[in-house]
C-alpha positions as CSV (number, residue, x, y, z in Angstrom):
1,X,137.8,-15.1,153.4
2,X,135.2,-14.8,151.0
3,X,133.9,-11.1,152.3
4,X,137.4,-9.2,151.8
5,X,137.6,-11.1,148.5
6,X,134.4,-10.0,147.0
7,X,135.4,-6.8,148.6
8,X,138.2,-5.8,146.4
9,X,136.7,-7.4,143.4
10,X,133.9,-5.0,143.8
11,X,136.2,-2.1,144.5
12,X,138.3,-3.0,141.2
13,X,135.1,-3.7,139.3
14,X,133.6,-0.6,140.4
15,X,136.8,1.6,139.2
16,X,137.0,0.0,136.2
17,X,132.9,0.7,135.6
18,X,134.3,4.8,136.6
19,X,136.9,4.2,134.2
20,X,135.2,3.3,130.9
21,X,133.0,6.5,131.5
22,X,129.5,5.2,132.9
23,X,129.5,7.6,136.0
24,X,129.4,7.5,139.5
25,X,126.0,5.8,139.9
26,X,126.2,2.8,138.1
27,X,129.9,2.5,139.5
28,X,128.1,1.9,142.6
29,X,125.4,-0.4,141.7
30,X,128.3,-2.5,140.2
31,X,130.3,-2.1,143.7
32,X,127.0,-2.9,145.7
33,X,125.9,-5.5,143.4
34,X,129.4,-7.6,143.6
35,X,129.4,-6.8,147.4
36,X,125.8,-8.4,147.9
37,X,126.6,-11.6,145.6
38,X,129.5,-11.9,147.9
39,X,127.3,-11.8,151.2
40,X,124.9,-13.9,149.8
41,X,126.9,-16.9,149.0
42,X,128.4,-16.6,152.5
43,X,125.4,-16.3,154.0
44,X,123.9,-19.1,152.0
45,X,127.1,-21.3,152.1
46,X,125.9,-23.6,155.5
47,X,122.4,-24.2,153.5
48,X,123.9,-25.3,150.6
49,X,126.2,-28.0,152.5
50,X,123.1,-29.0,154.2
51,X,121.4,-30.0,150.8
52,X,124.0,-31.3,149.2
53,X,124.1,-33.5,152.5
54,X,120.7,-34.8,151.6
55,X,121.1,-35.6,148.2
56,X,121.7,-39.0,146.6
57,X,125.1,-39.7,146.2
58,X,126.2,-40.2,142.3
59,X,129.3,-42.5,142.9
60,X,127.0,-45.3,145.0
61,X,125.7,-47.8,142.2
62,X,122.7,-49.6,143.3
């Protein structure tokens, strides 16, 4: 769910970059840029379980 999320946030991100006048190449890098930050916490989202897993829990009291 994440992917088609960060997909139309990029797309409305990048039209509103088009909008405001700063062109058609920094329109993209703000579509590609979103896009990536999406894939990359997708992609990362199992590691991050995993280490949060291995941490010390804050509630236990010792």
């Amino acid at each position: 769910m994440l992917i088609p999320v960060s997909f139309f946030v990029a797309v409305a991100l990048a039209v509103f970059s088009y909008s405001q006048g700063q062109g058609g190449p920094i329109a993209g890098l703000v579509f590609f840029g979103v896009l990536f930050l999406g894939a990359f916490i997708h992609v990362t989202h199992p590691t991050i379980l995993k280490v949060k897993e291995a941490l010390p829990s804050r509630s236990s009291k010792e």
